[in-house]
C-alpha positions in Angstrom: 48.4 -9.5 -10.1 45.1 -8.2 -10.6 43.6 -11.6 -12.5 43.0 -13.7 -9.3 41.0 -10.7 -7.8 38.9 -10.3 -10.9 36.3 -13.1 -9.6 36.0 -11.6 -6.6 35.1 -8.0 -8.2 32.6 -9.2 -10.5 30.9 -11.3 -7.3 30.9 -7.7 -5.5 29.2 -6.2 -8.3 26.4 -9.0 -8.5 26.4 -8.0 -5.1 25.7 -4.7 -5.6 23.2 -4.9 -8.1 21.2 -7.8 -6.0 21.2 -4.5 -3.0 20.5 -2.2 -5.6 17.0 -4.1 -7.1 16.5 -4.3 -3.3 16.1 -0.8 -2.6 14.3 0.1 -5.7 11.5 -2.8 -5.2 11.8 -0.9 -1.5 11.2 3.1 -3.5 8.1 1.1 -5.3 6.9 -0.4 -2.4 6.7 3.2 -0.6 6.0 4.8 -3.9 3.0 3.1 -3.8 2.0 3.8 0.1 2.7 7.4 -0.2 0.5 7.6 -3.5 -2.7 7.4 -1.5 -1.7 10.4 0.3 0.3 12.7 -1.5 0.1 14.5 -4.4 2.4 13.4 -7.7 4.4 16.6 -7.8 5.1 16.8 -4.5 6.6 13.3 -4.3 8.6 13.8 -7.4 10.3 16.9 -6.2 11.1 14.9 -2.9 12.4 12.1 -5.2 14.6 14.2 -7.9 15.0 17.4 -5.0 17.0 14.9 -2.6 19.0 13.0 -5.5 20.0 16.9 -6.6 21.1 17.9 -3.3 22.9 14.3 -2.1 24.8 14.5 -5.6 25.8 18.3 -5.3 26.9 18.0 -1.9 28.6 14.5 -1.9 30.7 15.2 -5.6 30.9 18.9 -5.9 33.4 19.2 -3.1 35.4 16.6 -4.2 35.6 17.3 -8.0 34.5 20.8 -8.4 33.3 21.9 -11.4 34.5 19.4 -13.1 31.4 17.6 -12.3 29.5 19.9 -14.5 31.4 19.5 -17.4 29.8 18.3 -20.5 29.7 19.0 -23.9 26.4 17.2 -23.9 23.9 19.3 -22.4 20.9 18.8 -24.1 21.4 14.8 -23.8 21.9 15.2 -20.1 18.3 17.4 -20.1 16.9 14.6 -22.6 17.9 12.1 -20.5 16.7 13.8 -17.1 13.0 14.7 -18.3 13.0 10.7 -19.6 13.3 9.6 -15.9 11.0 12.0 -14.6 8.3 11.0 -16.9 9.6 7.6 -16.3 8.9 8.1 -12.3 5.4 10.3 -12.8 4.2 6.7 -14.8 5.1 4.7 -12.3 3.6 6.9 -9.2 0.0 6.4 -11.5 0.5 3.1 -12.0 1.8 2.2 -8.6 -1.2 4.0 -7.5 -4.3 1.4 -9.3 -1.8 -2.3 -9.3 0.4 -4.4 -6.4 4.1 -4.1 -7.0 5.0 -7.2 -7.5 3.2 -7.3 -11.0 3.7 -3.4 -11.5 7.6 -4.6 -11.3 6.8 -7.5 -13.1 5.8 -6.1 -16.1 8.9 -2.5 -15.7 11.6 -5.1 -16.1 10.1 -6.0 -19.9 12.4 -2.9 -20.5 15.8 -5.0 -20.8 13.9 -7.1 -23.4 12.6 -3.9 -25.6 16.0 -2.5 -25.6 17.8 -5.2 -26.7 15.5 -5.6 -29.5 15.8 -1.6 -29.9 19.3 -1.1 -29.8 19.9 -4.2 -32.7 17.4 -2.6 -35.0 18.6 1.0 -34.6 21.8 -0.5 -35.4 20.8 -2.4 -38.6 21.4 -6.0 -36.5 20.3 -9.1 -37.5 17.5 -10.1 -34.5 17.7 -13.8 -33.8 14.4 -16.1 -33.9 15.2 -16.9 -30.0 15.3 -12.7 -29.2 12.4 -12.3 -30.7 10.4 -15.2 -29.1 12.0 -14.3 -25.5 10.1 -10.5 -26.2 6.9 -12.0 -27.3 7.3 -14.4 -24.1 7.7 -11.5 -22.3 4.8 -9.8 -23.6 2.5 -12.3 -23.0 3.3 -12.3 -19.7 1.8 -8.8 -19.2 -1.4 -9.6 -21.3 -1.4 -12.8 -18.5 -0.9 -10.3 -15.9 -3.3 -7.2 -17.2 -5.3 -9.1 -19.1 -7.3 -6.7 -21.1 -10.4 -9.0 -21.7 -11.3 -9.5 -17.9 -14.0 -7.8 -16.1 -11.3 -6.4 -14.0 -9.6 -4.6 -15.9 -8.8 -0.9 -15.4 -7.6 1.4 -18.4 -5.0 2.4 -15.5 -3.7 -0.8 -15.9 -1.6 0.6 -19.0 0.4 3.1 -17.2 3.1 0.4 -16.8 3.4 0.0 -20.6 4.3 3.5 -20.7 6.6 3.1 -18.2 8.2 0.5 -20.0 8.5 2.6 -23.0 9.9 5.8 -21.3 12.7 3.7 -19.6 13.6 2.3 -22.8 14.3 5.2 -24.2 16.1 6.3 -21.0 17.5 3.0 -21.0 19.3 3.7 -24.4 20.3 7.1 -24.1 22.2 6.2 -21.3 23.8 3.4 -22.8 24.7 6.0 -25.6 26.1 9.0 -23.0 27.8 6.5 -21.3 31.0 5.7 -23.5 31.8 10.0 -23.2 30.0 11.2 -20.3 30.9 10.7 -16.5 28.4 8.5 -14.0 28.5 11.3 -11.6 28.2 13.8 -13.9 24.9 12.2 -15.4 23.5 11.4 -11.8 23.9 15.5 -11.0 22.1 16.2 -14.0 19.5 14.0 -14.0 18.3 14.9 -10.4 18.6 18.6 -11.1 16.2 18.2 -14.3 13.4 16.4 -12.5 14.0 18.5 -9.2 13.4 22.0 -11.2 10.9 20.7 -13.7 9.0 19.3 -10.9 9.5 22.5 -8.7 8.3 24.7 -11.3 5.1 22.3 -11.6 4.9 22.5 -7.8 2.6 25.7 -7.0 -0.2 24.4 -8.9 -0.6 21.1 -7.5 0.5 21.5 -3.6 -2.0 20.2 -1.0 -1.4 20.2 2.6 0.1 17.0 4.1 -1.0 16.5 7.9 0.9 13.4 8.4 4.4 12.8 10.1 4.4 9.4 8.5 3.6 10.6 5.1 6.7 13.4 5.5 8.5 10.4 6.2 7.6 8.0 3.2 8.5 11.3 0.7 12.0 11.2 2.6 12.4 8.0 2.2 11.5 7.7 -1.4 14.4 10.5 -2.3 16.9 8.4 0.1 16.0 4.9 -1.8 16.2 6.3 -5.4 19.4 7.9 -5.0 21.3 4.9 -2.9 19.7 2.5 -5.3 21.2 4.6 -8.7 24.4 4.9 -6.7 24.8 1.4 -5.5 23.8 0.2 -9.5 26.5 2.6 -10.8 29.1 1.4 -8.1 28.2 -2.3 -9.7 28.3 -1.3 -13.6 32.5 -0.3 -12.1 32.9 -4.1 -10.8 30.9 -6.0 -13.3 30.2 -5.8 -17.1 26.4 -5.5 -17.7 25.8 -8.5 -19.6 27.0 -10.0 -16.0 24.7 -8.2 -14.1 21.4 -8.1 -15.9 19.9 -11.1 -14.9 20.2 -10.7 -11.9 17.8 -7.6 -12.2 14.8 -9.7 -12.2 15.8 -10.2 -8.2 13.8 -7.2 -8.2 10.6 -8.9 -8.4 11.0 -11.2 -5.2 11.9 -8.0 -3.5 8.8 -6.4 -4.7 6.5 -9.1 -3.8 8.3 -9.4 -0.3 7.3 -5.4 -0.1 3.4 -5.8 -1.4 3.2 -8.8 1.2 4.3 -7.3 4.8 3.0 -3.4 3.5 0.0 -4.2 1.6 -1.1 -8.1 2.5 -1.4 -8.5 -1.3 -0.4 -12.2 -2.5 -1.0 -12.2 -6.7 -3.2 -15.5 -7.6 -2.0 -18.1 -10.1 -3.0 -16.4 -13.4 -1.1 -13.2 -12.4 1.9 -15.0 -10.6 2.1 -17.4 -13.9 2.6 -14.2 -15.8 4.8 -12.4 -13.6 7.5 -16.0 -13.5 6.7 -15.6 -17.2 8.0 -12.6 -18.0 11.3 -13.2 -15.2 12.1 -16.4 -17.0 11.9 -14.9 -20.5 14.1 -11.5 -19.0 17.1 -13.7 -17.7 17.1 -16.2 -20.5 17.6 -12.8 -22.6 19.9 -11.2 -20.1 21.8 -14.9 -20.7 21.8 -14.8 -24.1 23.6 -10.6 -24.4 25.4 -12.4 -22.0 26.8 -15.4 -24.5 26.7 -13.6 -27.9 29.2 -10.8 -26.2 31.6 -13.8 -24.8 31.3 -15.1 -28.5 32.1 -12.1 -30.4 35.0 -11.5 -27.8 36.5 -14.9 -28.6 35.8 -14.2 -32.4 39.2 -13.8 -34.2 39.4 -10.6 -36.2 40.2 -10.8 -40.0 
């Protein structure tokens, strides 16, 4: 009964995810407005504050304290103070590049922890993996490059962004198989909402501006619809499904660094960002086909 609906689920959950890279290259394209006005802690405690508060208020009703129940505290902490760093990387570098080619060069994480995963478990890495990463890489020299008289040490920040997420990236895919979506989301905006709270007395400035109020408020409403709407497509969709269609993300992003910021990247950097999107989704393809194969695989 349920087969001939299955096609329809997983086309929902593409859906979903497609809606989802929207409203994060939307939180980076506002990310990156409100950075030339407001201080890093006080954005990150309207991005993890209003995640908290959302989560609490939407799941604790309904499930109670079961929502809090883990036997995994630590990891949930771990995993929480991963995405804030992840976020505070990403407001610095959003704050010196466009998004487009800030996004660009984020969704090399896919890539790294693929690579990661098969080495911490002792996997053989294909040739084709491991020329799809150094494609990937090459993208971002294309995009920072280093050796120009343009470049800007800031420039960096997104490698460190890409680094943080894979480790986020993999701890999630680890709490995942015992730990419940909801109950990871509640923790994970309650770390960065307190951490960056605590920070919050020695970095507030005054903010004069209505719009400004506004972009914080938005940037807490974006990050949380956008983790919500991706977990509501991981339910629909298996993930080797859904990961190439993450690198929608970068349209979206240079849509948002267009009509926000009149910023258009020139051929070098839009070379490098189709670079890296090409190499991304043939790897995305590729989980995609070795997990169909070793599905079909007979077991001895």
């Amino acid at each position: 009964m349920s087969a001939p609906h299955a096609p329809t689920r997983v086309l929902r959950g593409i859906g979903l995810a497609v809606l989802a890279m929207a409203c994060f290259a939307a939180l980076d394209t506002t990310t990156k407005w409100v950075s030339l006005s407001a201080p890093l802690m006080v954005a990150m405690f309207f991005r993890y504050g209003f995640q908290a508060v959302a989560t609490t208020a939407l799941e604790l009703p309904r499930r109670g304290r079961a929502l809090l129940h883990t036997r995994h505290l630590g990891l949930h902490l771990m995993r929480g103070a991963l995405l804030l760093l992840t976020s505070v990387l990403a407001f610095l570098s959003l704050k010196h590049m466009p998004v487009g080619e800030f996004t660009a060069i984020v969704l090399l994480t896919p890539l790294l922890v693929t690579l990661l995963a098969a080495r911490m478990l002792h996997e053989k890495v294909s040739g084709l993996r491991l020329l799809l990463v150094a494609g990937g890489f090459l993208g971002t020299l294309v995009i920072v490059r280093p050796e120009g008289a343009d470049f800007n040490w800031a420039l960096l920040f997104p490698i460190g962004v890409v680094l943080a997420n894979a480790g986020f990236q993999l701890l999630t895919s680890r709490m995942a198989r015992t730990e419940d979506p909801m109950t990871m989301q509640f923790y994970t905006g309650w770390t960065g909402a307190l951490v960056s709270l605590c920070i919050l007395p020695f970095a507030w400035m005054p903010i004069g501006s209505h719009a400004v109020w506004g972009g914080l408020l938005l940037m807490g409403v974006l990050g949380s619809l956008g983790h919500f709407i991706f977990i509501q497509a991981f339910k629909r969709a298996p993930a080797a499904v859904l990961m190439p269609y993450m690198y929608a993300q970068i349209a979206f992003a240079m849509v948002g660094g267009w009509l926000i910021f009149s910023h258009v990247p020139d051929h070098w950097t839009l070379a490098g960002m189709v670079l890296i999107a090409v190499c991304g989704a043939a790897g995305a393809w590729l989980t995609a086909h070795e997990s169909r194969a070793a599905a079909e695989t007979p077991e001895h």
